[in-house]
C-alpha positions as CSV (number, residue, x, y, z in Angstrom):
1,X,-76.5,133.2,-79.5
2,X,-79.0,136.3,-80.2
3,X,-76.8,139.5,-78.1
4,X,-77.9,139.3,-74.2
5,X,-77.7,142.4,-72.1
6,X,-75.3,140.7,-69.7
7,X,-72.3,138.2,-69.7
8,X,-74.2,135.7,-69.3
9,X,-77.3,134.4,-70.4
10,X,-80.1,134.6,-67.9
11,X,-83.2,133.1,-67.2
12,X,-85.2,136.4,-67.4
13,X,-83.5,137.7,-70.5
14,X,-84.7,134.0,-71.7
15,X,-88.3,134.5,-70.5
16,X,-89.0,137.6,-71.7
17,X,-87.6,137.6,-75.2
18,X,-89.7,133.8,-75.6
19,X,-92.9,135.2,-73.5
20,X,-93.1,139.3,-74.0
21,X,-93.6,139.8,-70.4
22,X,-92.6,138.7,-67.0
23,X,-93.1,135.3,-65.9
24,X,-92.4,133.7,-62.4
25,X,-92.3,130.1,-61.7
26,X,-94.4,128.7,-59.0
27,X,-93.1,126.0,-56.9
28,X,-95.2,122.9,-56.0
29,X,-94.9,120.2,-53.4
30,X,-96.2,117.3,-55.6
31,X,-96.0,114.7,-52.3
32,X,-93.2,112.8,-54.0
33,X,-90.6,111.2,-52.6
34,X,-87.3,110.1,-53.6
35,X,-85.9,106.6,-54.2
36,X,-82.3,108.3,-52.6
37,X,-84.8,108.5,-49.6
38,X,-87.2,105.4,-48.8
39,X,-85.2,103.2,-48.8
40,X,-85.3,101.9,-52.7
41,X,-81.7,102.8,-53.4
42,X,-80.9,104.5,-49.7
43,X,-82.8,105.4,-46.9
44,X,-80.2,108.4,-46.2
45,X,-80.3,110.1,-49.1
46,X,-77.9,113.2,-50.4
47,X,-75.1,114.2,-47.6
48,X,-76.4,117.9,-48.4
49,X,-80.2,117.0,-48.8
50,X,-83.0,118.8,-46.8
51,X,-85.2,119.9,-49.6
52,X,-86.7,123.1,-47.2
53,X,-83.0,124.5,-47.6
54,X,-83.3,124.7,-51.6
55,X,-85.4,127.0,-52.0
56,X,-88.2,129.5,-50.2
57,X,-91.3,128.7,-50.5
58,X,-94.3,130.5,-50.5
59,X,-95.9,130.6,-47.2
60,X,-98.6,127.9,-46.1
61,X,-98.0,125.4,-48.7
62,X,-98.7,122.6,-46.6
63,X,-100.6,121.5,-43.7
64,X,-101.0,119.7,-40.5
65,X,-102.3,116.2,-40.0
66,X,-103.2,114.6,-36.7
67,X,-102.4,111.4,-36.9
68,X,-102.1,108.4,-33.8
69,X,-98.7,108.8,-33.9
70,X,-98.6,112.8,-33.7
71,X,-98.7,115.4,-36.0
72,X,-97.0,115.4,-39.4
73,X,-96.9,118.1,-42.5
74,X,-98.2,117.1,-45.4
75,X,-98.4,119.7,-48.9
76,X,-102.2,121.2,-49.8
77,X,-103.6,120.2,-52.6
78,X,-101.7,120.9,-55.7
79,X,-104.2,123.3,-57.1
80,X,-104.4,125.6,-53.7
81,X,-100.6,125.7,-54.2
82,X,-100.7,126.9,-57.4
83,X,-103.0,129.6,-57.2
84,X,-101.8,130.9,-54.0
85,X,-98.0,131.3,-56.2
86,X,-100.0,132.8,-58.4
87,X,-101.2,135.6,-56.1
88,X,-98.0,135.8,-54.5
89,X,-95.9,136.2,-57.9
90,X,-98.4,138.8,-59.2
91,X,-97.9,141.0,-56.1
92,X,-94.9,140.5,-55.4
93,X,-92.7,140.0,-58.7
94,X,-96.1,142.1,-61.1
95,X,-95.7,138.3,-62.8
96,X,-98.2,138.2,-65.8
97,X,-97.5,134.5,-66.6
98,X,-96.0,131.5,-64.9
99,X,-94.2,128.5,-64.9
100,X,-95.4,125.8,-63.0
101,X,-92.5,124.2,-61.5
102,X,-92.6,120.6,-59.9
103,X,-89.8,121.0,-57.5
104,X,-89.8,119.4,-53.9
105,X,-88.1,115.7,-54.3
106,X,-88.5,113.5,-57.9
107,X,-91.0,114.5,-59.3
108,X,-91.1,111.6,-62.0
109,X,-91.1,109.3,-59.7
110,X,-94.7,107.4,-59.8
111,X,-96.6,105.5,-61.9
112,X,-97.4,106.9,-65.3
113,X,-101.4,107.7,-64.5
114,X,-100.4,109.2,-61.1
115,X,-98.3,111.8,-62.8
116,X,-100.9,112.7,-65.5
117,X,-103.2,113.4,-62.7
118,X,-100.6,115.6,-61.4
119,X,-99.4,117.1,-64.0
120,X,-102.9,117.8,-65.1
121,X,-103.2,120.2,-62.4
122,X,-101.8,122.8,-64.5
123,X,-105.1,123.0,-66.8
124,X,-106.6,124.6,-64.6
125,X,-104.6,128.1,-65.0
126,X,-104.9,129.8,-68.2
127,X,-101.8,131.9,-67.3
128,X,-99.5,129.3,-66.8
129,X,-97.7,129.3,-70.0
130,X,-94.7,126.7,-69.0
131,X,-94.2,123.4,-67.2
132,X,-90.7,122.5,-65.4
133,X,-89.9,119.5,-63.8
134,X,-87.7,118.3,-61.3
135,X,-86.1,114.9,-61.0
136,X,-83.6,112.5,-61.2
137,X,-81.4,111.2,-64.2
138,X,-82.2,107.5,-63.0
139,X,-86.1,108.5,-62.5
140,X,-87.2,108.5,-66.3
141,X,-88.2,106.2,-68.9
142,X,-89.7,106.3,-72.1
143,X,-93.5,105.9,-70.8
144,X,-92.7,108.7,-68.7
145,X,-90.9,110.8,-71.5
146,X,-93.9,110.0,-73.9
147,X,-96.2,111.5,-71.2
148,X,-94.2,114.6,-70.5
149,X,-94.0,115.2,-74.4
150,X,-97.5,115.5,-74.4
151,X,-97.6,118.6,-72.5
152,X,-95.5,120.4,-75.2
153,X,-99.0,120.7,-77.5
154,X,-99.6,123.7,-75.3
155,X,-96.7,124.7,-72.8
156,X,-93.3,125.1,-72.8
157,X,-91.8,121.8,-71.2
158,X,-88.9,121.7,-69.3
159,X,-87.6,118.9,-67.7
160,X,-84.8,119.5,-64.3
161,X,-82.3,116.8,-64.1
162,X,-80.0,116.8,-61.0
163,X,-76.7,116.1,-61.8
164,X,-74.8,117.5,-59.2
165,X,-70.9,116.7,-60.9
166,X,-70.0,114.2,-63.9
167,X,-67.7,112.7,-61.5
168,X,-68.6,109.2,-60.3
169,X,-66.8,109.3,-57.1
170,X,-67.9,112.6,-56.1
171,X,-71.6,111.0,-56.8
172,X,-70.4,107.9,-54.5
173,X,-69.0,110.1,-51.6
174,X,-72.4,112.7,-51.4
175,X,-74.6,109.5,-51.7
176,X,-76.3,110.5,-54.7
177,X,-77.7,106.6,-55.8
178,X,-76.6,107.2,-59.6
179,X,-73.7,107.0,-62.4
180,X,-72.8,110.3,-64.6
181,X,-73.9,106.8,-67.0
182,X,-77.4,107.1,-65.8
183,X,-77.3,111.2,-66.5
184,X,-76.3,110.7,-70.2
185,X,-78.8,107.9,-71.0
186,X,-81.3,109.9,-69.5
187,X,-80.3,112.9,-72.0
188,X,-80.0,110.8,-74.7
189,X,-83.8,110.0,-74.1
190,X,-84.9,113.0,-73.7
191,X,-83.7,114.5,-76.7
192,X,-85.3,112.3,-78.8
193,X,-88.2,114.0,-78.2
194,X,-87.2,117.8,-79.4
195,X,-89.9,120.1,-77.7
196,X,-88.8,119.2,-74.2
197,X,-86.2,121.6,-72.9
198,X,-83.8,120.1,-70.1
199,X,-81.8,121.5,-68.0
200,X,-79.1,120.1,-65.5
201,X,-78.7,121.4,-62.1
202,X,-74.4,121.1,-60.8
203,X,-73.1,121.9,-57.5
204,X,-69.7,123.9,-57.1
205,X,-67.6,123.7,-53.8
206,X,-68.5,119.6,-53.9
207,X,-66.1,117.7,-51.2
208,X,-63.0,116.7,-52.6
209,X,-63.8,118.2,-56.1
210,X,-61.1,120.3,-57.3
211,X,-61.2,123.6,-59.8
212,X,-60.2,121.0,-62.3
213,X,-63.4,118.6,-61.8
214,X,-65.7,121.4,-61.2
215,X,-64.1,122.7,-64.9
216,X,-63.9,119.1,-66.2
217,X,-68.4,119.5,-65.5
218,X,-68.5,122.6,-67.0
219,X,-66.7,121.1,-70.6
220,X,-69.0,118.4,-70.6
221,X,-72.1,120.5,-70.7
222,X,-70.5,122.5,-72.6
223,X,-70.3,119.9,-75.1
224,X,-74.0,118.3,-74.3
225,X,-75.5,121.5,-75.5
226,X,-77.6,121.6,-72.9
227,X,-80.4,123.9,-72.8
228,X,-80.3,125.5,-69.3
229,X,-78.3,125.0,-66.2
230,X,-78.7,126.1,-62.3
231,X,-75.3,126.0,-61.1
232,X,-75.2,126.1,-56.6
233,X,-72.7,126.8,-54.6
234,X,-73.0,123.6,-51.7
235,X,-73.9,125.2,-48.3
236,X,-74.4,123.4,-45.0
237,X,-77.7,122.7,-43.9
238,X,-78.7,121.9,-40.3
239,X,-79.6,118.4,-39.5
240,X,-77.4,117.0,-42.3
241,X,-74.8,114.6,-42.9
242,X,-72.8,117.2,-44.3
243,X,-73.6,119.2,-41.2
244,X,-71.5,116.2,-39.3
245,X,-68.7,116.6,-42.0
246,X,-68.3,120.3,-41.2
247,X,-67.8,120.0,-37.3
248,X,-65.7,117.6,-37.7
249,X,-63.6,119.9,-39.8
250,X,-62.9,117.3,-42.8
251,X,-65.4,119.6,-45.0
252,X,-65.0,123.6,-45.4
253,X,-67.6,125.3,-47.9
254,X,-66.0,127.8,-50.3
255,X,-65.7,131.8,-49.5
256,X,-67.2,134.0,-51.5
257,X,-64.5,135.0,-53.8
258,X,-63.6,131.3,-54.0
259,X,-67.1,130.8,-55.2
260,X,-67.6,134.2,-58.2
261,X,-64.4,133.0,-59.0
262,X,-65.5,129.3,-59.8
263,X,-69.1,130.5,-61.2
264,X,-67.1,132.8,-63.6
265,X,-64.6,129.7,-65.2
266,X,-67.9,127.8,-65.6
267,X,-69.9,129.5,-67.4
268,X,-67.2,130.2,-69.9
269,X,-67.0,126.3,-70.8
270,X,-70.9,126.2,-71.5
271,X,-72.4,126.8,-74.5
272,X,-73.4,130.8,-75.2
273,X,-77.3,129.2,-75.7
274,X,-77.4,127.8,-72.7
275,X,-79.8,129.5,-70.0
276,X,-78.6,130.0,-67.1
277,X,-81.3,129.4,-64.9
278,X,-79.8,130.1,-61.5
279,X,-76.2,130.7,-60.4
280,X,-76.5,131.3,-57.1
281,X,-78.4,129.5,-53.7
282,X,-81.4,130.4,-51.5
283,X,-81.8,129.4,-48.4
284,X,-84.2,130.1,-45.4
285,X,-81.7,131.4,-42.6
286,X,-83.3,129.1,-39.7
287,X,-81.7,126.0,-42.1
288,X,-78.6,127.5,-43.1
289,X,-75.6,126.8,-41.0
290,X,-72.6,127.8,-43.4
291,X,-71.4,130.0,-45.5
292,X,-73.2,133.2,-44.3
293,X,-72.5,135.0,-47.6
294,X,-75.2,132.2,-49.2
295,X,-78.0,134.9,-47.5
296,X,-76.9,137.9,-49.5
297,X,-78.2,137.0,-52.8
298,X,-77.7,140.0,-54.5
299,X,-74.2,140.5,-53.5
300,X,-73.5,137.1,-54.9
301,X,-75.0,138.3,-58.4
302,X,-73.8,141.9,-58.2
303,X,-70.0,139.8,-57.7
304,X,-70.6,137.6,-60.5
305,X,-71.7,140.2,-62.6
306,X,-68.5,142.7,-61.3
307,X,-65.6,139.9,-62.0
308,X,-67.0,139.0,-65.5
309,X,-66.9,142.5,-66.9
310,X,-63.3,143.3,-65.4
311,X,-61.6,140.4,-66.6
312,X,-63.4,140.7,-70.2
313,X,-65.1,136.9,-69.7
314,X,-68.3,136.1,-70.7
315,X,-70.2,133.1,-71.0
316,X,-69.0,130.5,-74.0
317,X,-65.8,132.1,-74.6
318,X,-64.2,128.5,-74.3
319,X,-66.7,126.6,-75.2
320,X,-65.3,124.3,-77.8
């Protein structure tokens, strides 16, 4: 790995060494939903799952409907979405170029000409210079892989796999609806095709995981050479099953120092070229119920970044 300015190897060092200036992703609400969710595999989906606690989205991203049945909330048009990040990330972030990142649900998960059409959408924006996309390990095919390649002629292509944990009962007891199986066959596609870029979201603080699963993750992305990873701490959103698991007192989420700790033992087990896309969580405060700590992003970081330069670690130090 080319020297990094910190301990690990972030996103932005990533983006700006590749780009030459600062780019911001964009997040889009494609309309997708999620086989975990209607009913295909579950109707339940994810004990953790309430995609508005993931991540903060820009502001008036979707709209209101009347229908006979009431009112429900439905996402603008993709375009409207995409410029309106845009002008967002430019004021707020002085973004020059952007990533258009398919985020809310599984975003693979349609028939091949309803995703060109969606995809396409990005054609329209000469300063998007990337495309990510978020989905499911059991979500992809070869058709779908062909059609993703495509956009590599002219942006960077990532691809966001949710893996959550390589452990098969862990996936059984958060409800995830697929194998660790279905995550390496999906990787095993995707690399065949070598401009797409994927990257594997994993969740620390997991119920009933312990340091050594959460390590035992680590190892074998380590060993995957993956090329990026978002790596969350679990918190407790309102409304969820987990929600019901934490009142009743058979789930507790991990402290703070429970958590840098963890993040810092991870990272060491990936490879030194992987990015590290995220380390940390956002979530709105109205969705949040527990931890607290989740809402102080920067302390999180500042932590992180505190407890690898005392104890001399650094990212890939045992990666075999």
């Amino acid at each position: 790995m080319k020297e990094q300015k910190s301990r690990y190897y972030k996103f932005s060092e990533y983006l700006r060494k590749y780009f030459g200036v600062r780019v911001h992703k964009v997040t889009i609400d494609a309309g997708f939903s999620c086989p975990n969710k209607d009913g295909t595999k579950s109707s339940q989906g994810c004990i953790y799952c309430d995609n508005r606690g993931f991540s903060y989205p820009v502001r008036n991203t979707h709209q209101r409907q009347g229908t006979s049945n009431g009112t429900r909330i439905l996402p603008k048009p993709i375009e409207s979405q995409i410029k309106q990040g845009i002008e967002f990330a430019r004021r707020r972030f002085k973004a020059e170029k952007f990533i258009a990142y398919f985020q809310a649900y599984t975003n693979t998960y349609a028939g091949i000409d309803v995703l060109k059409q969606t995809y396409d959408n990005v054609r329209k924006f000469d300063d998007i210079v990337a495309i990510s996309i978020g989905t499911r390990p059991d979500c992809v095919d070869e058709d779908i892989l062909d059609l993703i390649q495509t956009y590599t002629r002219d942006y960077e292509v990532w691809i966001e796999y949710g893996l959550q944990s390589i452990h098969n009962k862990t996936l059984k007891l958060i409800n995830r609806g697929h194998l660790y199986e279905d995550f390496l066959k999906a990787i095993e596609m995707t690399k065949k095709r070598q401009h797409i870029k994927i990257c594997s979201h994993v969740i620390i603080g997991l119920p009933d995981e312990s340091k050594e699963d959460m390590l035992k993750t680590a190892k074998a992305l380590g060993e995957l050479k993956i090329n990026g990873v978002k790596i969350h701490p679990l918190h407790i959103i309102k409304g969820t099953k987990l929600e019901e698991l934490y009142k009743e007192g058979s789930y507790k989420p991990l402290g703070l120092d429970e958590y840098v700790h963890l993040a810092v033992e991870f990272l060491e087990f990936l490879s030194p070229d992987t990015v590290i896309q995220r380390i940390t969580a956002d979530c709105p405060r109205e969705f949040l119920l527990a931890p607290e700590w989740i809402l102080d992003k920067n302390r999180v970081l500042q932590e992180i970044e505190k407890r690898l330069l005392k104890e001399k670690r650094f990212q890939g130090r045992l990666c075999s």
